[in-house]
C-alpha positions as CSV (number, residue, x, y, z in Angstrom):
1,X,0.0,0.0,0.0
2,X,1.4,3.5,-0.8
3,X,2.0,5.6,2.5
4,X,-0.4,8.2,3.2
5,X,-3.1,6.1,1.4
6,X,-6.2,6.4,3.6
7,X,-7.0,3.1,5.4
8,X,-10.6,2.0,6.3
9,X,-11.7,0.5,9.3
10,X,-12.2,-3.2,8.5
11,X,-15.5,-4.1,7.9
12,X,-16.3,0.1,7.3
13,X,-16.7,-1.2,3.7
14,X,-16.3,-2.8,0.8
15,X,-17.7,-6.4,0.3
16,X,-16.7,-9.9,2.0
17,X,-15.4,-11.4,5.0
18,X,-12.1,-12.2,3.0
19,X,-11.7,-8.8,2.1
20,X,-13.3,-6.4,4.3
21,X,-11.7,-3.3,3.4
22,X,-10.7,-1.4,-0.2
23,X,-7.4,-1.5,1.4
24,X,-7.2,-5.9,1.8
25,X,-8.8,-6.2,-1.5
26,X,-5.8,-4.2,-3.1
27,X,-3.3,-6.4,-1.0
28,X,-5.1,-9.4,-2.5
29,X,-5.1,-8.6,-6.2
30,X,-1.5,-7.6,-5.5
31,X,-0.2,-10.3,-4.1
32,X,-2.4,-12.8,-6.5
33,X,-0.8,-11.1,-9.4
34,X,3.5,-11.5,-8.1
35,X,2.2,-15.1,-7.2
36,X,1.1,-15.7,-10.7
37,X,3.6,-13.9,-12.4
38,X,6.7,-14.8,-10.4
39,X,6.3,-17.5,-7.4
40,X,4.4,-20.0,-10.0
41,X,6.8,-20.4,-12.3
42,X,9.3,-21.3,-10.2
43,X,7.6,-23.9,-7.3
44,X,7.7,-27.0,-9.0
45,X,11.6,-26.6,-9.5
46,X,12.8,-25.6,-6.3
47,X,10.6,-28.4,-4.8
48,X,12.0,-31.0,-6.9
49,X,15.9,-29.3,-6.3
50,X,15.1,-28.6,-2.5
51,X,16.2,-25.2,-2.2
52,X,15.2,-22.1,-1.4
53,X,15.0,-19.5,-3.7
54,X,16.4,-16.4,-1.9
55,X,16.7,-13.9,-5.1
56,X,12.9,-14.5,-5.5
57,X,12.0,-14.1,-0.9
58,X,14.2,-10.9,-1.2
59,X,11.6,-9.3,-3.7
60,X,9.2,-9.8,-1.0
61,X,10.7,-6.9,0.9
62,X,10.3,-4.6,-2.0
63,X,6.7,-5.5,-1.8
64,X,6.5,-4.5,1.7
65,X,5.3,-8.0,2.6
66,X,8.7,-9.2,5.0
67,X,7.2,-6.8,7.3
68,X,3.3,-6.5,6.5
69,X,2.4,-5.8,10.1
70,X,5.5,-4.0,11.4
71,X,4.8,-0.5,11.8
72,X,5.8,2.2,8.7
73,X,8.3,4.0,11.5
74,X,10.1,0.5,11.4
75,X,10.1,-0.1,7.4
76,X,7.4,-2.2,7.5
77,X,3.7,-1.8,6.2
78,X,1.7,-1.0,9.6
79,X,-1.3,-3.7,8.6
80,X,-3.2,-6.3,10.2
81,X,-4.4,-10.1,10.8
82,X,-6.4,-10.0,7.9
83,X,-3.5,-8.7,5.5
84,X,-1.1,-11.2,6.8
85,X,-3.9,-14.0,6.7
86,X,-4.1,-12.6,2.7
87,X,-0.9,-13.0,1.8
88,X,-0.2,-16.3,3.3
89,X,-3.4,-17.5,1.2
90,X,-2.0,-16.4,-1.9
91,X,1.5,-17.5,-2.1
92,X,0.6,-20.4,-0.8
93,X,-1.9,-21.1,-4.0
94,X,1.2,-21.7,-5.8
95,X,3.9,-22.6,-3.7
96,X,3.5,-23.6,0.2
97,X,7.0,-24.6,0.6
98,X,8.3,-20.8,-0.3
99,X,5.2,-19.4,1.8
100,X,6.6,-21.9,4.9
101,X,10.3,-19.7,4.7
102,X,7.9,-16.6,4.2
103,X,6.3,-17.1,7.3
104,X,8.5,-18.3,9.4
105,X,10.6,-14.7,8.7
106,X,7.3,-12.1,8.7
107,X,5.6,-13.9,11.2
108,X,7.9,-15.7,14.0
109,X,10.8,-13.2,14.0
110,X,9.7,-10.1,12.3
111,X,5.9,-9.5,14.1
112,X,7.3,-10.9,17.4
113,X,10.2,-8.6,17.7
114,X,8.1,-6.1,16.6
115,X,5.5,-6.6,19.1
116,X,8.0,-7.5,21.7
117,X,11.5,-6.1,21.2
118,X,12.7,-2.8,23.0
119,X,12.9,0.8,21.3
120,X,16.2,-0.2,20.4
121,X,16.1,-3.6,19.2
122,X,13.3,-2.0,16.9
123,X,15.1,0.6,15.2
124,X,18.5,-1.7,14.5
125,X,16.8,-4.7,13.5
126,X,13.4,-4.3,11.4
127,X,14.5,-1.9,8.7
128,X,16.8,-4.9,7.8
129,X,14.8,-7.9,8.3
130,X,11.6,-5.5,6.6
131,X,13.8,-4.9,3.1
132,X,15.1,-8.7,3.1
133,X,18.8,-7.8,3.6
134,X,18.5,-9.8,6.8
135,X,16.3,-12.9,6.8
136,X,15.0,-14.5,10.4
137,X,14.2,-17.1,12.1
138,X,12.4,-18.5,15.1
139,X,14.2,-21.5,17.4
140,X,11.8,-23.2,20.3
141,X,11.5,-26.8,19.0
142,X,15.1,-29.1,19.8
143,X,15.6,-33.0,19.4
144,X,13.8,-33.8,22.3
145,X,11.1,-31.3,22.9
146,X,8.5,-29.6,20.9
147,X,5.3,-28.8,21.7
148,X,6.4,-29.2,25.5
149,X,7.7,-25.8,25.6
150,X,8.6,-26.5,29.5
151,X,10.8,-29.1,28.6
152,X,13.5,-27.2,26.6
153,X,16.9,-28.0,27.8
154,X,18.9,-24.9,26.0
155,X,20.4,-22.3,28.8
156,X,21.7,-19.3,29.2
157,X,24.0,-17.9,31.7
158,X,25.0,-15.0,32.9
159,X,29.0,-14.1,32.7
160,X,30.7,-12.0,34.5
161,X,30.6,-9.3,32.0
162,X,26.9,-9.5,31.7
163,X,26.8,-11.2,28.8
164,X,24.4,-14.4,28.1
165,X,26.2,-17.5,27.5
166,X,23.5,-20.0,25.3
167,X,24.3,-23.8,25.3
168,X,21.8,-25.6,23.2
169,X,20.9,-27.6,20.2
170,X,17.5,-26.3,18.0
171,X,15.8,-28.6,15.4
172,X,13.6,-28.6,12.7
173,X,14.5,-24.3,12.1
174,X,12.6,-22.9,9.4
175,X,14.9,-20.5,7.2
176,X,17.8,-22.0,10.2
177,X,20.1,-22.0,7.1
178,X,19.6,-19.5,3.9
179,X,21.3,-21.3,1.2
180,X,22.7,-24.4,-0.1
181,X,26.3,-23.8,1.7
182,X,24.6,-23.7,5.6
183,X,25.3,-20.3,5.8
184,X,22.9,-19.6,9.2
185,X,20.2,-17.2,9.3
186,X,21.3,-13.6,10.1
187,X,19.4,-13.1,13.1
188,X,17.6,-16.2,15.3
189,X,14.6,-15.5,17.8
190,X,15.6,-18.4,20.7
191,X,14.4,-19.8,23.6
192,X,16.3,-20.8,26.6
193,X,16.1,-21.5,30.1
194,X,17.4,-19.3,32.5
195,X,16.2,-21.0,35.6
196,X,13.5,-21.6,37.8
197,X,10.6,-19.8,39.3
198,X,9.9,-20.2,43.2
199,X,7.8,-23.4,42.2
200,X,10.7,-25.1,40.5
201,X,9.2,-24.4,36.8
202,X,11.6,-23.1,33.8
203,X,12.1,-19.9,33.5
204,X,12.2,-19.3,29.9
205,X,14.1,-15.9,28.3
206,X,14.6,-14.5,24.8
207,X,17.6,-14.0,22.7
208,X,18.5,-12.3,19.5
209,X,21.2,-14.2,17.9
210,X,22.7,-13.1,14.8
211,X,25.0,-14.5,12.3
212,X,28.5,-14.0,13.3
213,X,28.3,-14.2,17.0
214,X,30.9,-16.4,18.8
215,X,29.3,-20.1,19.0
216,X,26.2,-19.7,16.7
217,X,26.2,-22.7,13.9
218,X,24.3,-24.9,11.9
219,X,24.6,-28.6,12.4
220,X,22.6,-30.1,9.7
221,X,20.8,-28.9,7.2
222,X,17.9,-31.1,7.1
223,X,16.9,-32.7,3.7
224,X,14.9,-35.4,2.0
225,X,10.9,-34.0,3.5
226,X,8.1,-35.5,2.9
227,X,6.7,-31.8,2.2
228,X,7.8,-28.4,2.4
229,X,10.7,-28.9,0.6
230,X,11.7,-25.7,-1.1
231,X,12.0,-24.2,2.2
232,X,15.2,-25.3,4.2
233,X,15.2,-26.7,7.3
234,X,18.1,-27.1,9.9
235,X,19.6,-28.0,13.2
236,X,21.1,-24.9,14.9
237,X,23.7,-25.2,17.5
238,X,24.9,-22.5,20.9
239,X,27.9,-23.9,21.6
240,X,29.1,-21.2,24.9
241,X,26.9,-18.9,22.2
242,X,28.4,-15.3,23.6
243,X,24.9,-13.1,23.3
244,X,24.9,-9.3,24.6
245,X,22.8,-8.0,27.2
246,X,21.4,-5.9,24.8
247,X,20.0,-8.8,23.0
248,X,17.9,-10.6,25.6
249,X,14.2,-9.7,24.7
250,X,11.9,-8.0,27.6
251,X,12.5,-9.2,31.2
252,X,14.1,-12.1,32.1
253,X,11.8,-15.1,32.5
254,X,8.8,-13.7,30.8
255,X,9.1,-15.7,27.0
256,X,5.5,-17.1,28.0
257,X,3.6,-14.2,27.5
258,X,4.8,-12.9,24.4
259,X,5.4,-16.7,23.1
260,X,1.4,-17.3,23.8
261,X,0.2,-14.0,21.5
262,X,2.8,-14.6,18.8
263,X,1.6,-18.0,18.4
264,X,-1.7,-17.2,18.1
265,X,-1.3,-15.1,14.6
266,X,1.1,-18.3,13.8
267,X,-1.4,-20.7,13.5
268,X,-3.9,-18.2,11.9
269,X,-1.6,-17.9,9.2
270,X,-0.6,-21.3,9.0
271,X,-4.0,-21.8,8.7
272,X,-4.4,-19.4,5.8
273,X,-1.9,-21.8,4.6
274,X,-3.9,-24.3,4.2
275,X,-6.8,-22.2,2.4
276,X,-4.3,-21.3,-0.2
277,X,-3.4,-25.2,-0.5
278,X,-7.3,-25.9,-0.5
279,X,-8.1,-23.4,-3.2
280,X,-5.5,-24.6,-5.8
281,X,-6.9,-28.0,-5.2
282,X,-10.6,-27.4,-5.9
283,X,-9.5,-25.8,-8.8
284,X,-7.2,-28.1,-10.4
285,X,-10.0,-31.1,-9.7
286,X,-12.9,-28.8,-11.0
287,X,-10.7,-27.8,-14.1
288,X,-9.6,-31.4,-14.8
289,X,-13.1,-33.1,-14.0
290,X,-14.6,-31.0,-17.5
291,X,-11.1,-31.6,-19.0
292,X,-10.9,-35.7,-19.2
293,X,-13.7,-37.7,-20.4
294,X,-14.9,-41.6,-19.4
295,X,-17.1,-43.7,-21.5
296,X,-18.0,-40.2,-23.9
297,X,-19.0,-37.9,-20.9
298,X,-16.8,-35.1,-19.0
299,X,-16.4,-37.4,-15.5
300,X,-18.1,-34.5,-13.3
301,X,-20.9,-36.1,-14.7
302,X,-20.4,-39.1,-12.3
303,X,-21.4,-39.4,-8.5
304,X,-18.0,-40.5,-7.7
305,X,-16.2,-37.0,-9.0
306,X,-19.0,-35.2,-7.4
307,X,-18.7,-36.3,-4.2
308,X,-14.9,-35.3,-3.7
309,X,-15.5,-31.8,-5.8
310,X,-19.0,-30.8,-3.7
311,X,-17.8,-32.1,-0.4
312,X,-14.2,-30.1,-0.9
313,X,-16.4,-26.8,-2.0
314,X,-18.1,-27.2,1.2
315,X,-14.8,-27.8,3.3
316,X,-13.3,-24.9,1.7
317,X,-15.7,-22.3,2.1
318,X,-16.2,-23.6,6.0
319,X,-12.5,-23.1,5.9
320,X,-12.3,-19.4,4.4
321,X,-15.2,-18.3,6.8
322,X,-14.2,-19.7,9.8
323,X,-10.4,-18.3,8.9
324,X,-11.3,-15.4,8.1
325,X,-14.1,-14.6,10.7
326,X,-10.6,-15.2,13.4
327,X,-8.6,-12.8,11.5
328,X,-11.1,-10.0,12.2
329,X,-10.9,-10.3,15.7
330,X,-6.9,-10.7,16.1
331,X,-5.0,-8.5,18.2
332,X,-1.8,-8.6,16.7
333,X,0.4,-8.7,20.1
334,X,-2.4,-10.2,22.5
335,X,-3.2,-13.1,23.8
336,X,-6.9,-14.0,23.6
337,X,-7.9,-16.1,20.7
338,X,-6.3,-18.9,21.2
339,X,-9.5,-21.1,21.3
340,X,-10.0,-19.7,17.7
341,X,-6.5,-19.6,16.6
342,X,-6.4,-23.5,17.4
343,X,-9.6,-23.9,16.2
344,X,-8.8,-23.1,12.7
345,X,-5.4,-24.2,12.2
346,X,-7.4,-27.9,13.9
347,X,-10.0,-27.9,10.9
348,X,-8.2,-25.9,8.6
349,X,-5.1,-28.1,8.3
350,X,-7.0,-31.2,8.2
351,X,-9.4,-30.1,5.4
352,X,-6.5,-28.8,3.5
353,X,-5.1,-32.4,3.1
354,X,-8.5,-33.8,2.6
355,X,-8.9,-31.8,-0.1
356,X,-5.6,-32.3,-1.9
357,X,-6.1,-35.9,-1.5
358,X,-9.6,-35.5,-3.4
359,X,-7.8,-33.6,-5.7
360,X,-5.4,-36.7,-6.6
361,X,-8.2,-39.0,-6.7
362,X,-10.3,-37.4,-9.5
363,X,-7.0,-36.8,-11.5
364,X,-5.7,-40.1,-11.0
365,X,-2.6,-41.4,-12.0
366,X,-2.2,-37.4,-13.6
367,X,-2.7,-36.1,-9.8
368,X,0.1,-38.4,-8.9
369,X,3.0,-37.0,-10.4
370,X,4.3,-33.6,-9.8
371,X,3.4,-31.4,-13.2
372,X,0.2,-31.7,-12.2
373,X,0.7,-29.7,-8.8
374,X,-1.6,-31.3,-6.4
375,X,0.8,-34.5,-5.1
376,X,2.7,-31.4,-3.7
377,X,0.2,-29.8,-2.3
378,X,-0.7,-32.6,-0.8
379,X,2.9,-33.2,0.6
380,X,2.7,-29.9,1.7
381,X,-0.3,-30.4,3.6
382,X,0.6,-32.8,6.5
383,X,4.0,-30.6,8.0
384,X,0.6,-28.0,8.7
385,X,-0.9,-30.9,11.1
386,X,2.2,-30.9,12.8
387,X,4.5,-27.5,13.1
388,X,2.8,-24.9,15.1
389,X,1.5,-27.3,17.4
390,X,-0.1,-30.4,16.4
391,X,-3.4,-31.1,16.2
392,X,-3.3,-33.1,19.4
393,X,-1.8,-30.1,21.2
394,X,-5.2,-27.8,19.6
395,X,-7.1,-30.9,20.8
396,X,-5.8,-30.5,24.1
397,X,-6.2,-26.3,24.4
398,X,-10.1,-26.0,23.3
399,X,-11.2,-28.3,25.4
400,X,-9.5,-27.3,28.2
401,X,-10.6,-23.8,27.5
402,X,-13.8,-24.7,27.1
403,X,-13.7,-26.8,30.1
404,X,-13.1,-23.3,31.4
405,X,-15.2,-21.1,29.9
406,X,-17.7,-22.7,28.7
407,X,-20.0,-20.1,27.9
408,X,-18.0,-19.4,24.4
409,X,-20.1,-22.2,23.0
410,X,-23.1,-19.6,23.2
411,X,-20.9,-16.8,22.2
C-alpha cells in the first residue's frame, strides 16, 4: 500500500469477510498477481531441487510484505491479521513450501520482535529484516522437545561481563540456514532457560542471535521432507553462544507471555496456509473433471467425482469463513484467541489435506506425479498438522478452554 493512502476501518466497507476493506482487497489482487507472475513459475523446481529461492524471498521486501504488520516508523507496512492471513493464502496457491520460509521470517521473527522487542532492538533490527537484507528465524523446538515448551533443555548464563552464554541444540528451524552452503540465518529469535521460578518451573528468556556471533552454527541442514521442501530446514547449535545484554528480549523469564500472543497469529496464518493449498486443489480437480472424459461424458458427470468436488467446495468455504471470521478479531500482540486460533489451524489443516487428497483421486494417476501440482500440495499439507503445534496439542487447548469457559459455546 502507498503511504499516506487512507485506510478504512475493516469491515467500514467494501464487500466480504475475506476482504473487508478497499485497502485488503488491493493487498489481495496484488499479491495474486506476483504469485502468478513470479512464485508459480518457479515452485515446481525448487521443490524438486530442494532449495530455497532467496533472489525470489528478497523481492518480498520490495513488496513490503517481509514486514506487512511492522509499523511504517520500522520499514514495514503498519497492517493487520487480515493482510497477513491474505498474503499467506496467496503465495501459498502456488507454492506452500516458499510461503513456509515466508512465514516463518514475517511472522515468527519479524511480528514478534516487533510486538516484543525494545525501542532499540526495533530501530536496529526491522529496517533490515523488513527490506530482506536480513532474513529471520524463530528457534523453540530441539531434538527432544516440541510442543512441551517447559521441557526445553537450552540455557543461558549470565558471565561476569553481563553477557548471556547459550548452550543448546534447535531442530527442525525454518529458514535455520539460507542457502545451499549452511550459511545460518542472520538473526535467530531463541528460547532458553534461564532457571527456575519459586515453584521449581523453567524460566524461559529471549535471545537475539545473529550470524557472526561467537558459537552460533548450523549442524545439519535437514533434507529429504516428505513436504515443504523448497524451504530449508536445519539443526542450529549454541555452543558457549556469547549473546549481549542488549540482545535478551523484555524481562528475564517472561518468553510465555509474548510466546502465547505470537503464536496465536502463527497458527492463523498457517491456517491461511492451508486455504491457499485448498483453493488450488478445488481448482485443479474442477478444471480437470470437465477436461478428461470416461465412456463419452466429462467425469463431473459421475457421482463418484462429485462427491470429492461438492464435499471439498463445502470444506473450503467452511474453511475461508471460519479463517477469516478469526482474522477479524486478532489483536496482533495479544493473547486471547487462542481457542479460535487453534480452532482453525485444527479444521483448517486437516481439510486442506482432505482436499488435496480429493484432488489426486479425480486426477488419477495425472494427480500423482508432480506437473500436475496437487501431489505437492498434498505433501505440503501434513507438515501444517504438525509444526505450530499439532493437532493433538489444539485438541488439548479448546477443550480445556472450554472446560473453562464454557459459555464461548453460546458466544
Amino acid at each position: 500500500m502507498k503511504k499516506g493512502q487512507r485506510r478504512r476501518k475493516v469491515g467500514e466497507s467494501m464487500g466480504n469477510i475475506a476482504n473487508p476493506s478497499e485497502e485488503h482487497q488491493m493487498l489481495r489482487e496484488m499479491i495474486r498477481d506476483f504469485t502468478q507472475e513470479f512464485v508459480e513459475p518457479q515452485a515446481h523446481e525448487f521443490d524438486k531441487k530442494e532449495q530455497f529461492n532467496l533472489d525470489l524471498f528478497r523481492q518480498l521486501g520490495e513488496l513490503g510484505l517481509l514486514g506487512i504488520t511492522v509499523p511504517e516508523k520500522y520499514g514495514g507496512s503498519g497492517l493487520d491479521a487480515v493482510a497477513a492471513t491474505i498474503a499467506h493464502e496467496e503465495l501459498s496457491f502456488s507454492d506452500p513450501g516458499f510461503t513456509l520460509a515466508y512465514l516463518a521470517h514475517s511472522m515468527l521473527f519479524v511480528n514478534n520482535l516487533a510486538q516484543n522487542g525494545s525501542e532499540e532492538q526495533k530501530r536496529r533490527i526491522l529496517p533490515k529484516v523488513c527490506s530482506g537484507e536480513w532474513i529471520g528465524a524463530m528457534a523453540m523446538s530441539e531434538p527432544d522437545a516440541g510442543t512441551d515448551v517447559l521441557g526445553l533443555s537450552t540455557t543461558a548464563q549470565k558471565n561476569d561481563s553481563g553477557d548471556w552464554i547459550l548452550n543448546g541444540r534447535k531442530m527442525w528451524i525454518t529458514n535455520g540456514c539460507i542457502d545451499d552452503k549452511g550459511t545460518p540465518a542472520d538473526i535467530v529469535w531463541v528460547y532458553a532457560r534461564t532457571g527456575h521460578d519459586e515453584k521449581g518451573r523453567p524460566l524461559l528468556s529471549t535471545f537475539l542471535v545473529e550470524n557472526g556471533m561467537k558459537g552460533y552454527s548450523v549442524g545439519q541442514k535437514i533434507l529429504d521432507k516428505t513436504g515443504m521442501r523448497a524451504s530449508n530446514t536445519a539443526e542450529l547449535v549454541f555452543d558457549d553462544c556469547v549473546v549481549p545484554a542488549s540482545n535478551l528480549v523484555g524481562e528475564q523469564g517472561n518468553s510465555l507471555i509474548h510466546m502465547m500472543g505470537n503464536l496465536e497469529i502463527e497458527r492463523l496464518t498457517l491456517a491461511a496456509m492451508s486455504l491457499g493449498i485448498a483453493r488450488r486443489s478445488l481448482h485443479e480437480m474442477n478444471r480437470y473433471a470437465s477436461e478428461r472424459e470416461a465412456f463419452g461424458s466429462q467425469i463431473r458427470s459421475f457421482g463418484q467425482m462429485q462427491r470429492h468436488i461438492a464435499e471439498s467446495w463445502a470444506k473450503y468455504r467452511a474453511m475461508r469463513a471460519y479463517i477469516y471470521d478469526t482474522a477479524n478479531t486478532i489483536q496482533l500482540g495479544t493473547a486471547g484467541q487462542r481457542l479460535d486460533s487453534d480452532g482453525v489451524k485444527l479444521f483448517a489443516t486437516t481439510a486442506a489435506k482432505e482436499i488435496a487428497d480429493s484432488a489426486i483421486q479425480v486426477l488419477g494417476g495425472y494427480g500423482y506425479v508432480g506437473e500436475y501440482h496437487v501431489e505437492r500440495l498434498w505433501r505440503d499439507s501434513k507438515l501444517l498438522e504438525i509444526g505450530g503445534g499439532t493437532l493433538e496439542s489444539h485438541q488439548k487447548n479448546i477443550t480445556r478452554d472450554l472446560g473453562k469457559n464454557p459459555e464461548a459455546i453460546n458466544e
